[in-house]
C-alpha positions as CSV (number, residue, x, y, z in Angstrom):
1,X,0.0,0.0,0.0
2,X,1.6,3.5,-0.6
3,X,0.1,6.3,1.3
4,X,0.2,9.8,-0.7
5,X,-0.2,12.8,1.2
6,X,-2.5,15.3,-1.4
7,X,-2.2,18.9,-1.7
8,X,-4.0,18.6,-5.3
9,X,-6.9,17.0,-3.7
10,X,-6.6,19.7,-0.9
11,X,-7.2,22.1,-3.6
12,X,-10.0,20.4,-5.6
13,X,-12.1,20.8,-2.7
14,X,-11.1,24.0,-1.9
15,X,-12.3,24.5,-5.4
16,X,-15.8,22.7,-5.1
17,X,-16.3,24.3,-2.0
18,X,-16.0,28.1,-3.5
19,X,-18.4,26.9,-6.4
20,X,-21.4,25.7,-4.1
21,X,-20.9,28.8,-1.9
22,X,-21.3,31.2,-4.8
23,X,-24.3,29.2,-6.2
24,X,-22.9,27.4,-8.8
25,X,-25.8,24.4,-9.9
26,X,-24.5,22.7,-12.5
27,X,-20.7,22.1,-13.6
28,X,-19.8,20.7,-17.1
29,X,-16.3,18.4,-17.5
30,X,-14.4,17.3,-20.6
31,X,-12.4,14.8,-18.4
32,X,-9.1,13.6,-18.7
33,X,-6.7,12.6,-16.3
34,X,-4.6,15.6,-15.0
35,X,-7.9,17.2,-14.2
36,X,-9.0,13.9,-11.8
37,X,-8.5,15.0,-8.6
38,X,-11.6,17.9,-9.7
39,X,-13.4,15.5,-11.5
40,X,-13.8,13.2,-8.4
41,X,-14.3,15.9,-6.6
42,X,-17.0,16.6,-8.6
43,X,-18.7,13.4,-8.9
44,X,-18.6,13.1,-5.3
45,X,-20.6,16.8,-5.1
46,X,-23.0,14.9,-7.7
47,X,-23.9,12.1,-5.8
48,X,-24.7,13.5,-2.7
49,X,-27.1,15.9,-4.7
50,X,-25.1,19.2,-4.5
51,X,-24.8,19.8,-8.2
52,X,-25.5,18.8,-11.7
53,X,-22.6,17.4,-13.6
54,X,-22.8,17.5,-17.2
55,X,-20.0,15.1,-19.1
56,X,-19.0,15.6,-22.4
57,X,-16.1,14.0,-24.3
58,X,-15.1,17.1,-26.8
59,X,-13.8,20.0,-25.0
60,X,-15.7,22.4,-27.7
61,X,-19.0,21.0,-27.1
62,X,-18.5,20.9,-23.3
63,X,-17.3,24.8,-23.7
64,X,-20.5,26.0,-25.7
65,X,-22.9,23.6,-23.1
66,X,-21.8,25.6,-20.6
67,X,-21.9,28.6,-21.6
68,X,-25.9,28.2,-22.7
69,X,-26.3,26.8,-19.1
70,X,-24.9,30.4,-18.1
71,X,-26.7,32.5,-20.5
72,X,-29.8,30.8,-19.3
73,X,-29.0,30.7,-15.8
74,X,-27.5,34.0,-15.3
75,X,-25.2,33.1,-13.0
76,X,-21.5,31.5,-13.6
77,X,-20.9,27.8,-14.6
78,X,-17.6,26.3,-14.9
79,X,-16.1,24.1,-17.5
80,X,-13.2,21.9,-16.8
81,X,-10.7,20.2,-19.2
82,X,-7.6,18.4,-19.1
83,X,-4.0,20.5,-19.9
84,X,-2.7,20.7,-23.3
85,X,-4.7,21.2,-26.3
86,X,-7.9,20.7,-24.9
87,X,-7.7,24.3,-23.0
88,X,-7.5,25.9,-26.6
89,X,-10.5,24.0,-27.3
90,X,-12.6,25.9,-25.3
91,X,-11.4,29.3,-26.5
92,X,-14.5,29.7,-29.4
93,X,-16.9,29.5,-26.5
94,X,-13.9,32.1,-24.3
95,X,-14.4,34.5,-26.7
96,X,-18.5,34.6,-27.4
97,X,-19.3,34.5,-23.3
98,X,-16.7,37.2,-22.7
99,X,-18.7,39.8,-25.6
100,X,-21.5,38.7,-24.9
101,X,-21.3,39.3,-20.8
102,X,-22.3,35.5,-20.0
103,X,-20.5,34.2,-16.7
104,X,-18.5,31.4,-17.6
105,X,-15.5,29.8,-15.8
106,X,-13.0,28.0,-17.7
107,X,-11.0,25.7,-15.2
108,X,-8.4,24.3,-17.0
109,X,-6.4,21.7,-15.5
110,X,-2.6,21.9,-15.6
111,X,1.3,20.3,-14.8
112,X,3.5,21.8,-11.6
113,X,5.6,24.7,-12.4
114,X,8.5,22.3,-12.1
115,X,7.0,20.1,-15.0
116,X,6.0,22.8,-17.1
117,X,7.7,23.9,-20.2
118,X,9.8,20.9,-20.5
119,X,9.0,19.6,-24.0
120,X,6.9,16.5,-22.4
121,X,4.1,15.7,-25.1
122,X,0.8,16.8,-25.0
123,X,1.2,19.9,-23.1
124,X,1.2,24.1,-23.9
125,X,1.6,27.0,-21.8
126,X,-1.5,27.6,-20.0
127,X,-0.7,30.3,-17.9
128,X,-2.6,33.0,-19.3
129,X,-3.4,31.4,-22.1
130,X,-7.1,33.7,-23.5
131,X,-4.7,37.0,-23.0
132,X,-7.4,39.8,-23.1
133,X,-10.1,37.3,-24.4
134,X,-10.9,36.7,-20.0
135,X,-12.6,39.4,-17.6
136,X,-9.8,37.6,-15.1
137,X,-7.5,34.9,-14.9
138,X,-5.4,33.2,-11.8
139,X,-3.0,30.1,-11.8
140,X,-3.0,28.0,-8.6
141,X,-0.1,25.6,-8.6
142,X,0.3,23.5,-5.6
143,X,3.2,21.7,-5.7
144,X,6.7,21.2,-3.2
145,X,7.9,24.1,-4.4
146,X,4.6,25.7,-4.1
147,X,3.4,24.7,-0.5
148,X,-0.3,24.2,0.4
149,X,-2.2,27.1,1.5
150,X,-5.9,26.6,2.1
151,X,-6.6,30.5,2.7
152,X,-5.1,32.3,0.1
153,X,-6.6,29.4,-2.7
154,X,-10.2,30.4,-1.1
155,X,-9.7,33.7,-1.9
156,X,-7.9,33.5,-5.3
157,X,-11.3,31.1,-6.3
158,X,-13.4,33.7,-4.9
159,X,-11.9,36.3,-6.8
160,X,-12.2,34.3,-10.1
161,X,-15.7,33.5,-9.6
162,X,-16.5,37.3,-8.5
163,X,-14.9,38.5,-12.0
164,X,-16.8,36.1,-14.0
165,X,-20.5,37.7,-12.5
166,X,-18.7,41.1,-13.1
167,X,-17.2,41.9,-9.6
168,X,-13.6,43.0,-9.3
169,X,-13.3,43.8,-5.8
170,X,-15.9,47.0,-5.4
171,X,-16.2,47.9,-9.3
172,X,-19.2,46.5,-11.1
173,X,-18.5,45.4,-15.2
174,X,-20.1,43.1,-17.5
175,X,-20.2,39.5,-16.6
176,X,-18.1,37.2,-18.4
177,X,-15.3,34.9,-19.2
178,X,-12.4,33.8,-16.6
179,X,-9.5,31.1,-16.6
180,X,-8.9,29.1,-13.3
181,X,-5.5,27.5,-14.2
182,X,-4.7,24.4,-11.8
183,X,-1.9,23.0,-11.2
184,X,-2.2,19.6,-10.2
185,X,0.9,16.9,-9.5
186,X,0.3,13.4,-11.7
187,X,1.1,11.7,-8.4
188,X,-1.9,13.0,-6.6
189,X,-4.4,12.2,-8.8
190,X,-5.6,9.7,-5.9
191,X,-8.2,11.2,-3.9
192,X,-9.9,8.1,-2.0
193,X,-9.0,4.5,-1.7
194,X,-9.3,2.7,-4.9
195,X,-8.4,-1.5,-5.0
196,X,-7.4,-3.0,-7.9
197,X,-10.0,-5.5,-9.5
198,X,-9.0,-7.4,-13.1
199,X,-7.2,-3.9,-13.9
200,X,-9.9,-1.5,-13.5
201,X,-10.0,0.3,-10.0
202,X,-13.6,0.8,-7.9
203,X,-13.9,4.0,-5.5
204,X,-14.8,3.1,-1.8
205,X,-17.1,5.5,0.2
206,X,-14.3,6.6,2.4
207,X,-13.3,9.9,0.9
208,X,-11.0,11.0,3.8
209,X,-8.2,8.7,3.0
210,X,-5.5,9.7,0.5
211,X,-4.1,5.9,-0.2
212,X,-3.4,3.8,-4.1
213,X,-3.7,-0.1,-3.4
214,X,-2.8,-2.0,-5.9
215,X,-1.1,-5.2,-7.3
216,X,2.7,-4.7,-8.6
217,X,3.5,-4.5,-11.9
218,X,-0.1,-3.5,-13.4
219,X,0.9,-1.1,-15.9
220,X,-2.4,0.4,-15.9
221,X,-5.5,1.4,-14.3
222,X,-9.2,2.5,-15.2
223,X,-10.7,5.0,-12.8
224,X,-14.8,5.8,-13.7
225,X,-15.7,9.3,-13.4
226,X,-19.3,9.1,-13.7
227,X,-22.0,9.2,-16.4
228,X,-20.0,6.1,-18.3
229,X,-16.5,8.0,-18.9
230,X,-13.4,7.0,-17.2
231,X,-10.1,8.6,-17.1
232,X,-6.8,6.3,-17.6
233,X,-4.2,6.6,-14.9
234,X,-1.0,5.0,-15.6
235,X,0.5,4.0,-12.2
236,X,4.3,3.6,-13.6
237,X,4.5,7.3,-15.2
238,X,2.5,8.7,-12.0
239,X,4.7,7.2,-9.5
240,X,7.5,8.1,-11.5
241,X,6.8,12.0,-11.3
């Protein structure tokens, strides 16, 4: 059994927590595995009834679901993707929501600082990646170099979710787009205690422990999201950093 101590979960429900206290209803996810700690985080919030979670495979279609969910709502919803290209994928439905003062929240999921712009495959700079396109934009990396700090990622969420309703600070605007940029370690995409069964992996109700069990030498496992769609996890290049 190896015991992972989780800052990226940490921040996941630092980030879930934000979203239910502003009001959010219904979150839409184009899933993937760097953005899994989120997405379970997520799935959890959806079975105990505190939100909607709308899954979609294509990062475009999840970006333009919810920004109608916003336009009709009036109020921010969130869409979250995996790094790389899938965060330019949601940049045509960016662009309309920020001119045309709909709330939406892009939460784009992201490598470490200390894995980022290393040439590894399937992975862009992120960091402020819709320019002038977003009302607001913040990058939250946790990582060793970036200790946890519960506090100041409450208030850097809060911030985010006040610009995309058109608050900055004590100035009123128009509503629109924002980029949450997280930056979760590979490692810590275990958030609960999952046991190896034929290859695939099954979540336990316990979701206070931080622990991977599994068999040696499985190359590979399957975690399910919800709604049908799973997320591969590769235990070899995860442990591996």
């Amino acid at each position: 059994m190896i015991v992972v101590v989780n800052p990226s979960t940490e921040l996941a429900r630092v980030v879930l927590a934000e979203l239910l206290n502003a009001g959010v209803t219904d979150v839409v996810l184009a899933p993937g595995s760097r953005s899994a700690p989120l997405a379970l985080a997520l799935a959890a919030a959806e079975r105990r009834g505190d939100l909607k979670l709308h899954v979609r495979i294509d990062e475009r279609s999840a970006g333009f679901l919810a920004l109608g969910i916003a336009r009709i709502q009036a109020r921010p919803v969130p869409v979250v993707c995996t790094s790389g290209t899938a965060v330019a994928n949601l940049a045509p439905a960016v662009v309309e929501a920020t001119y045309a003062g709909v709330p939406l929240i892009a939460i784009t999921a992201d490598r470490p600082p200390a894995l980022r712009k290393t040439g590894a495959n399937q992975t862009i700079d992120q960091v402020g990646f819709f320019a002038t396109q977003v009302c607001c934009a913040v990058d939250i990396p946790p990582s060793p170099e970036y200790p946890a700090d519960p506090l100041r990622w409450h208030a850097q969420v809060r911030r985010v979710i006040a610009a995309a309703a058109g608050l900055d600070g004590e100035r009123a605007q128009s509503p629109g787009a924002v980029q949450l940029n997280l930056g979760f370690a590979a490692i810590e995409l275990v958030g609960g205690i999952y046991t190896n069964i034929r290859n695939r992996l099954t979540v336990s109700n316990d979701s206070t422990a931080d622990t991977l069990q599994g068999e040696g030498g499985t190359d590979w496992f399957w975690i399910q999201i919800t709604h049908g769609c799973e997320v591969a996890v590769s235990v070899e290049n995860t442990l591996g950093g």
